[in-house]
C-alpha positions in Angstrom: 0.0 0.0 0.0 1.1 3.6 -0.6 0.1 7.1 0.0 0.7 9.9 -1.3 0.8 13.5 0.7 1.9 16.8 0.1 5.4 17.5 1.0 6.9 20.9 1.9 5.4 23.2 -0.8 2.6 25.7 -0.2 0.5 22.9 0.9 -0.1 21.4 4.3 2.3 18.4 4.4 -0.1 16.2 6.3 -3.2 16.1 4.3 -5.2 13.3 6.3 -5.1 11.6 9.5 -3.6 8.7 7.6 -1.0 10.1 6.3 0.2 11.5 9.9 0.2 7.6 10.7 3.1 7.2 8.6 5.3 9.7 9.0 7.0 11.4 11.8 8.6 14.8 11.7 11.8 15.9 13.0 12.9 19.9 13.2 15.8 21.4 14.0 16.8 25.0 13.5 18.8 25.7 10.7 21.9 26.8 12.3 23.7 28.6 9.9 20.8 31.0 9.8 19.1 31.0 13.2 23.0 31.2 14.8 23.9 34.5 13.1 20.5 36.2 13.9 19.8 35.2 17.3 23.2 34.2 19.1 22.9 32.9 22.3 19.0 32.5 22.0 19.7 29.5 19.8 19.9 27.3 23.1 16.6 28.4 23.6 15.1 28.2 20.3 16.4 24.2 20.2 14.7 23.7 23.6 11.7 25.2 22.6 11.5 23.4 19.4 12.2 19.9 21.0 8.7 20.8 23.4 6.7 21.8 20.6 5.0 19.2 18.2 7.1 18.5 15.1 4.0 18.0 13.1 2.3 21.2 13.7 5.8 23.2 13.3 6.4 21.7 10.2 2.4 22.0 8.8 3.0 25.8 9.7 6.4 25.9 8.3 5.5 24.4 5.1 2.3 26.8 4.8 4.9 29.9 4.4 3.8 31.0 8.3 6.2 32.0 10.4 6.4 29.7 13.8 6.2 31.3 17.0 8.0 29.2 20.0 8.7 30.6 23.6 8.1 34.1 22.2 10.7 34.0 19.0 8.7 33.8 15.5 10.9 31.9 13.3 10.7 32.4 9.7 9.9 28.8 7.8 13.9 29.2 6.3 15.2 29.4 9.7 14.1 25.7 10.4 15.4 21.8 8.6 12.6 19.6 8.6 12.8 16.4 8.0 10.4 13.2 7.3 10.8 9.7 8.0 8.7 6.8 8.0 6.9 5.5 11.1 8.1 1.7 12.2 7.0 -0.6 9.5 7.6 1.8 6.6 9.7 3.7 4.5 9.7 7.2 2.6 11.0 8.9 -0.3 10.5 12.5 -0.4 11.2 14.5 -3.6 9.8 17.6 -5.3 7.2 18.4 -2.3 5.5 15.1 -2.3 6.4 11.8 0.0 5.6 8.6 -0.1 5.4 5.9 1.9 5.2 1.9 1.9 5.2 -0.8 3.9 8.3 -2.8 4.6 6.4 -5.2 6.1 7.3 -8.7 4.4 4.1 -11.0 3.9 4.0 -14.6 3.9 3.4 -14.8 0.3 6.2 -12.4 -0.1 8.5 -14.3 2.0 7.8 -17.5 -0.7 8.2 -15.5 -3.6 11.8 -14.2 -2.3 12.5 -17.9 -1.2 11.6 -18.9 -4.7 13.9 -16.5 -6.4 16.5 -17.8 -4.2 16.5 -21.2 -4.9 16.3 -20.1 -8.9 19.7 -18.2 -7.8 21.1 -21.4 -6.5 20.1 -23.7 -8.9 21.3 -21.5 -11.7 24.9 -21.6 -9.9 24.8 -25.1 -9.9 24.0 -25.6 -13.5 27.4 -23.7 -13.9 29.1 -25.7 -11.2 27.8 -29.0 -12.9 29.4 -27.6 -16.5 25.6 -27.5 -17.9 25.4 -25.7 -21.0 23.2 -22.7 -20.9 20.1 -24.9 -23.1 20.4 -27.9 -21.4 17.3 -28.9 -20.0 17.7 -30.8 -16.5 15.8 -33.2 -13.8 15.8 -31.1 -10.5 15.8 -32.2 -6.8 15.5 -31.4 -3.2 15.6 -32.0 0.0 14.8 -29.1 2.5 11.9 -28.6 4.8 8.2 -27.8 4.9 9.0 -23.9 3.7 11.0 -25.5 0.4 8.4 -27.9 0.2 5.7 -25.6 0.3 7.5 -23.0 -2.0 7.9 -25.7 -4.5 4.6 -26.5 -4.2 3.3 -23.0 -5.3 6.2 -22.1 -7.1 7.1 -24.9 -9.2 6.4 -23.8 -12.3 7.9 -20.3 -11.9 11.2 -22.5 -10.8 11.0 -25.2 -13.6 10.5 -22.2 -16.1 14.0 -20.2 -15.0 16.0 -23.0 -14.4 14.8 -25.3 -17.4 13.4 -28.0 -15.2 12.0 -30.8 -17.1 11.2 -32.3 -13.7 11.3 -31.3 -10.2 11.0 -33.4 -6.9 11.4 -34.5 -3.5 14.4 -36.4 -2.8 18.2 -34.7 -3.6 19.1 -37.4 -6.3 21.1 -35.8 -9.3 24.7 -35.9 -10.7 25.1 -32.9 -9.4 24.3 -32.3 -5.5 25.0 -29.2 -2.9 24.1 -28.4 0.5 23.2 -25.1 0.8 21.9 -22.8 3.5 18.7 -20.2 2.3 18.0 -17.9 5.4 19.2 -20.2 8.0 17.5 -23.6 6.4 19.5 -26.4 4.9 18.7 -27.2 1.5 19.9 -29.9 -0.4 19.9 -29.6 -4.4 19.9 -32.0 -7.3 20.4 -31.6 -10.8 21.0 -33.8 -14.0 20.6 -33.7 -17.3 16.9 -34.5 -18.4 
């Protein structure tokens, strides 16, 4: 899922409440301008911005107001604000807009990266083994129930990219390795078909 908000333009930068869900708002003064102009208040100014609410300095900021804290109005150029994503997301921002995704890794996209991997793998061995680029193989493992599952709603995806004629249960091939995918031992087979 992503959503797309105003950035720092003219425009509020959060426009709904979901949008404030996902990001977070940090704002600092901008020293080399705030420093010169107001010396030894800067102490102050940094205090008073780390009380205020970053989202409410930054809606103002990015509205062209001025932002009044602990009595000193600071002009939107006197202050760096910056976005990030909540936990669970990350944001780009670029040209006044942000946006933000989810970096949340589903089940189904945990299989799909699993899939890929073994792909990877298997494409290594075919090197290993001396396979010539066409050669069409018999493939084979051994791993547990998240291969086995994988395989079971990947297998065509994996017999496609790797040119599996066939592709079991078991490890038996001319060609074997053990290899570890995120912790798990796998054990691959290949042959030629």
């Amino acid at each position: 899922r992503s959503l797309f908000t105003e950035g720092l333009s003219t425009q509020p930068l959060v426009q709904n409440s979901e949008a404030a869900d996902l990001f977070e708002y940090s704002v600092k003064p901008n020293l080399p301008v705030v420093g010169p102009k107001y010396g030894s208040e800067v102490g102050r100014i940094t205090r008073a911005l780390n009380a205020a609410n970053p989202e409410e300095v930054a809606r103002t900021a990015a509205s062209g107001q001025p932002v009044v804290l602990d009595g000193i109005e600071l002009q939107p150029n006197e202050l760096l604000i910056t976005l990030s994503g909540k936990p669970g997301y990350a944001v780009a921002e670029e040209a006044g807009y942000a946006v933000a995704i989810t970096t949340e890794v589903t089940p189904e996209l945990a299989d799909e990266g699993l899939a890929r991997e073994l792909v990877r793998r298997i494409q290594e061995m075919r090197k290993s083994a001396g396979f010539e680029i066409a050669d069409r193989i018999n493939l084979s493992y051994d791993g547990g129930e998240d291969v086995a599952r994988v395989v079971a709603s990947w297998g065509d995806y994996i017999r496609q990219e790797t040119l599996a004629e066939k592709l079991f249960a078991g490890a038996e091939g001319t060609y074997a390795e053990d290899v570890d995918i995120d912790g798990d031992q796998v054990r691959l087979a290949v042959a030629k078909a």
